[in-house]
C-alpha positions in Angstrom: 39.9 73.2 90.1 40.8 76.8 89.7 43.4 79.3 88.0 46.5 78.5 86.9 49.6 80.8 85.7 52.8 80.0 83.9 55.2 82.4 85.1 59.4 82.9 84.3 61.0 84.9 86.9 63.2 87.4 85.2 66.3 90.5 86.2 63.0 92.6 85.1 60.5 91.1 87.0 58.2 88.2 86.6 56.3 88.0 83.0 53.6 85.6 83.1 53.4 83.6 79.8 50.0 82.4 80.1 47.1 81.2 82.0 44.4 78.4 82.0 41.6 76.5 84.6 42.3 73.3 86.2 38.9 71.5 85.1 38.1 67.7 86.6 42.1 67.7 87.9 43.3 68.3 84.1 45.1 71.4 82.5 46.7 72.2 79.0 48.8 75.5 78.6 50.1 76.0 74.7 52.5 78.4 73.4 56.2 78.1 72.1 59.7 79.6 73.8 62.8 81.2 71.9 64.7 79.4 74.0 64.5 77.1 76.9 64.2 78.3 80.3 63.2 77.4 84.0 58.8 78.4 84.0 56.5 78.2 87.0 53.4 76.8 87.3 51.4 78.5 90.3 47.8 78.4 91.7 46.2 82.0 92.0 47.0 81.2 95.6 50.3 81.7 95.0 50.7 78.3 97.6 52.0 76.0 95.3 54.8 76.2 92.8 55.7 73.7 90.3 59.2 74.3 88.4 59.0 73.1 84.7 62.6 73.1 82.4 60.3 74.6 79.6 61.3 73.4 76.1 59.1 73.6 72.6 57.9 70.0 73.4 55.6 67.7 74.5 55.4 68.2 79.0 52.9 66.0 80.9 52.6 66.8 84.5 51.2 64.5 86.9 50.6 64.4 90.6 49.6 61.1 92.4 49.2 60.8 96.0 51.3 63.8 96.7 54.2 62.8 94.4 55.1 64.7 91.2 56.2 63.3 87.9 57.3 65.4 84.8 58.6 64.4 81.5 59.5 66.4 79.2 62.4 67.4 77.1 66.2 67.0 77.4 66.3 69.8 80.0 63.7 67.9 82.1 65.1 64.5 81.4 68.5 66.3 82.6 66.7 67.7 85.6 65.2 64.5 86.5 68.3 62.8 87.0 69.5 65.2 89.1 66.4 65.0 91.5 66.6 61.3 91.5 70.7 61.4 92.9 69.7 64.0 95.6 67.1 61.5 96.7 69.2 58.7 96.9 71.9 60.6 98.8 68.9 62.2 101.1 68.3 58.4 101.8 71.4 57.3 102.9 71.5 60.1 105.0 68.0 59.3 107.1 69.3 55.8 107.3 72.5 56.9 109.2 69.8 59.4 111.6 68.6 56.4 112.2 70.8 54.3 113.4 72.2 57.3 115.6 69.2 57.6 117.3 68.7 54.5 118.0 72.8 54.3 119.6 72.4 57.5 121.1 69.5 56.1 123.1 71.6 52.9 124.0 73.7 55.4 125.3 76.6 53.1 123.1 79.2 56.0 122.8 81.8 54.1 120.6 79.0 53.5 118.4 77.6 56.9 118.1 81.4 58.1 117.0 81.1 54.5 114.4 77.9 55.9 112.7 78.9 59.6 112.2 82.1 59.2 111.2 80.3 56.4 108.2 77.8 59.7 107.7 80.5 62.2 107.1 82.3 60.3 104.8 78.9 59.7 102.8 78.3 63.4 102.7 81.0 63.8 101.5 80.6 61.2 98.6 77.3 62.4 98.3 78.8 66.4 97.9 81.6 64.8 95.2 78.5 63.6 93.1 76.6 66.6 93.3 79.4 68.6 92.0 80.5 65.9 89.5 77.1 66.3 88.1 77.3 70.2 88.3 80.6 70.0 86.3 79.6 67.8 83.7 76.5 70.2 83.0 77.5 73.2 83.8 76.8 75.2 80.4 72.9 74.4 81.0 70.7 76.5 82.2 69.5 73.6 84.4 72.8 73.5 86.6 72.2 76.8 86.9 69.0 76.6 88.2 70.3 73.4 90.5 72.9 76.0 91.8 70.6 78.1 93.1 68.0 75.7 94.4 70.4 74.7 97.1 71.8 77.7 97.6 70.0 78.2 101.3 71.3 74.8 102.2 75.3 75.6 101.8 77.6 77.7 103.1 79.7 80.0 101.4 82.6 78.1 100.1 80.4 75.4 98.7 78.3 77.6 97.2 81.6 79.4 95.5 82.9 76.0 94.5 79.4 75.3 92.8 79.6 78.7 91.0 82.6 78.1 89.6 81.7 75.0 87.6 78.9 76.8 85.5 79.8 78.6 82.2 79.3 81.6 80.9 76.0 81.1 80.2 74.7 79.9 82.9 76.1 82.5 85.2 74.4 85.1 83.3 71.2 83.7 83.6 68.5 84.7 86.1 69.0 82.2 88.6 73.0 82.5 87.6 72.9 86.0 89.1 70.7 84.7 92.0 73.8 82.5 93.1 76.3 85.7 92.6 73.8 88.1 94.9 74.0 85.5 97.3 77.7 85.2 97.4 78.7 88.4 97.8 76.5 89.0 100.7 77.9 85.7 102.5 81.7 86.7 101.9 80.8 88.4 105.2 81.4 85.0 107.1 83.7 83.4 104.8 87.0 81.8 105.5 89.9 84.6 106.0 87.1 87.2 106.7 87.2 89.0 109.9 84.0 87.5 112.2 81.2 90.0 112.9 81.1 90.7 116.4 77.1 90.5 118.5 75.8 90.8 121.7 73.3 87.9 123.1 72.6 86.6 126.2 73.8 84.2 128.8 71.5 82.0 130.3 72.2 83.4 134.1 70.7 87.1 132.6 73.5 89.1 131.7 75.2 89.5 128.5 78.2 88.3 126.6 79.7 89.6 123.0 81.7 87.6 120.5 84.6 89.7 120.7 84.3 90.7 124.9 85.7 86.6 124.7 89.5 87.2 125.3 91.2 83.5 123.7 94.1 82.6 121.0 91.6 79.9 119.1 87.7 80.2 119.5 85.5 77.8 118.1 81.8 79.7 117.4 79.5 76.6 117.8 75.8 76.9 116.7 73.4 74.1 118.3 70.0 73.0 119.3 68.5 71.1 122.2 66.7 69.1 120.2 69.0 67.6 117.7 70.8 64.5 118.6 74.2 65.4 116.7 74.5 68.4 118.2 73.7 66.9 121.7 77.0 64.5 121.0 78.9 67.2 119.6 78.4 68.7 123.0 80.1 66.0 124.5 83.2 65.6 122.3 83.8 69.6 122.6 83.8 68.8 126.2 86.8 66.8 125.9 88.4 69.2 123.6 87.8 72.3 125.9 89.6 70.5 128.7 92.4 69.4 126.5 93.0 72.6 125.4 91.5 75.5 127.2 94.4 76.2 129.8 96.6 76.8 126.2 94.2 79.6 125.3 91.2 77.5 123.5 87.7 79.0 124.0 84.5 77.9 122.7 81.4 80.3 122.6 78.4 78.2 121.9 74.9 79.5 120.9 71.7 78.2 121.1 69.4 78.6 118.7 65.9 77.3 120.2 63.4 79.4 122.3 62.9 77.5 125.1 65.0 78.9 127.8 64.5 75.5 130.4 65.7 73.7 127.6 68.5 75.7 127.4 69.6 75.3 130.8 69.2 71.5 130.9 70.9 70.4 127.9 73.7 73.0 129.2 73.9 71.0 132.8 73.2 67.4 131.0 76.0 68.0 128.7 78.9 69.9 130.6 78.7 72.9 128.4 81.0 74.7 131.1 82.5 77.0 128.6 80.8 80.1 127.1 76.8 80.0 126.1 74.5 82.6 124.7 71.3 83.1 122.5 68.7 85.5 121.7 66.2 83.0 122.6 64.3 83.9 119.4 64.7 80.3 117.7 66.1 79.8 114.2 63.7 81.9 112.0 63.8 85.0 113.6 67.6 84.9 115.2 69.5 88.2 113.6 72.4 85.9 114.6 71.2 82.8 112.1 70.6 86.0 109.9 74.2 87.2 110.2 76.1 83.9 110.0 74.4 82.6 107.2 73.2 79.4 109.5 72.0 76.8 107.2 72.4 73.8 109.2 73.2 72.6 112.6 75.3 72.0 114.3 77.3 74.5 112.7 80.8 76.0 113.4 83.4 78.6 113.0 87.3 78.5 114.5 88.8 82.0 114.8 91.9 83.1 115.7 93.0 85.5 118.5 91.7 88.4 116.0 88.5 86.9 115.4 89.4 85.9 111.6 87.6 82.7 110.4 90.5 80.4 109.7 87.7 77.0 109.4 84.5 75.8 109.3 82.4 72.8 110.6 85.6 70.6 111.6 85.1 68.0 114.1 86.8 65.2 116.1 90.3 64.6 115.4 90.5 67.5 112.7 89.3 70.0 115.2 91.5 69.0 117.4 94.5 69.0 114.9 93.7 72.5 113.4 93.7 74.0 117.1 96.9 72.6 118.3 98.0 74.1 114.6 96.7 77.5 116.1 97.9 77.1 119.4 101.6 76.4 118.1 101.6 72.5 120.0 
């Protein structure tokens, strides 16, 4: 029980559109919209936060055991769907975790490479979807919503490609513009931008700059102790480095936990013999994470000899195929 508000976030500033009390579990707000929008619903706490595509109809609300189910009108009904094809995909994806785990602790290499090569291409499946959906709706103020909901998750070039399927419309609305603040602050670290140069460091003490790394291909690498893909990842760029580092190949991996023993071991247990720094200051509060837009790990950038980000996030045999590309093999 307690206060409730119904609140649209506007270019001018939230306006609250009404208020009730939760009595016995049970609230009614009434009222009527000029046209539909994306609304609110918050406890006085300001902890929770309920989105609503707010029509002039009928919307029941109702949470059991945690789970939330809203019906509504066509922009809910629209909404719905979307929610329900993220889930699947989000399924698929914990099912592939799974099985890597569960390889990666049989220590069955061959099978590891089986399983995240089947994940990839289901991302990617999973990615077509999502913007297959985006497309076909993309004069609705929902999509444009959607858009922006994700927007911490992706990088830049997703997040441009998404843009680019809304209309007019949608891109003018609040969360429209949301999505264009966004991308103009992560052009920064886009493809064909020049790669902003930092200072971290290494795990011996001393310190180590993006730039001070003298190669003709660099490959920026983002990782954790902790995650298993990125453990393996660590393994195949071993492979690459010694294919490829007497030709002018350098990779300059950072870290982005806080434990600095963890660090070390997970350097030594994996071979990480190239180039390793962090601020030690884990993922929230890294200026790095900040600066590079990390959304997800493990992450990566390849640069050319000036430092101009010429991919992102390749792996395996297409990392390997873009560098000998750079390299002139």
């Amino acid at each position: 029980d307690g206060k409730l508000f119904l609140v649209v976030p506007t270019t001018e500033g939230v306006k609250t559109l009404g208020e009730t009390d939760v009595v016995n579990g049970t609230f009614t707000f009434e009222g009527s919209v000029k046209q539909g929008c994306v609304a609110l619903i918050k406890t006085a706490d300001q902890e929770v936060t309920i989105p609503v595509m707010l029509e002039n109809t009928d919307i029941k609300i109702t949470v059991d055991q945690g789970r939330l189910f809203i019906t509504g009108g066509e922009a809910q009904q629209l909404y719905n769907r979307y929610v329900e094809l993220m889930h699947s995909i989000t399924a698929g994806q914990n099912s592939f975790k799974t099985e890597f785990e569960v390889a990666m602790k049989m220590k069955d290499q061959n099978r590891m490479r089986a399983i995240q090569d089947k994940c990839d291409q289901y991302v990617k499946q999973g990615q077509r979807q999502e913007m297959a959906w985006i497309k076909e709706h993309g004069n609705h103020f929902v999509a444009a919503y959607v858009v922006a909901s994700t927007m911490d998750q992706v990088d830049y070039e997703e997040l441009q490609a998404k843009y680019d399927l809304l209309g007019f419309g949608a891109k003018a609305s609040f969360y429209g513009q949301l999505v264009m603040v966004s991308l103009t602050r992560q052009k920064t670290v886009a493809v064909g931008e020049v790669a902003p140069d930092f200072v971290v460091k290494k795990w011996e003490g001393d310190t180590i700059s993006l730039y001070g790394i003298q190669g003709k291909v660099k490959l920026l690498h983002f990782w954790s102790s902790g995650n298993s893909v990125c453990r393996q990842e660590n393994v195949e760029l071993l492979k690459i480095y010694n294919k490829y580092r007497s030709k002018g190949f350098e990779i300059f991996s950072i870290f982005l936990d806080d434990n600095k023993q963890a660090w070390k071991k997970a350097i030594l247990e994996d071979g990480m013999i190239w180039k390793n720094g962090s601020d030690l200051k884990g993922p929230d509060a890294s200026e790095i994470v900040r600066l590079y837009f990390v959304k997800n790990i493990p992450h990566s950038l390849l640069l050319d000899a000036d430092n101009r980000i010429v991919a992102k996030d390749l792996s395996g045999k297409s990392l390997q195929k873009k560098i000998a590309e750079l390299l002139k093999l």
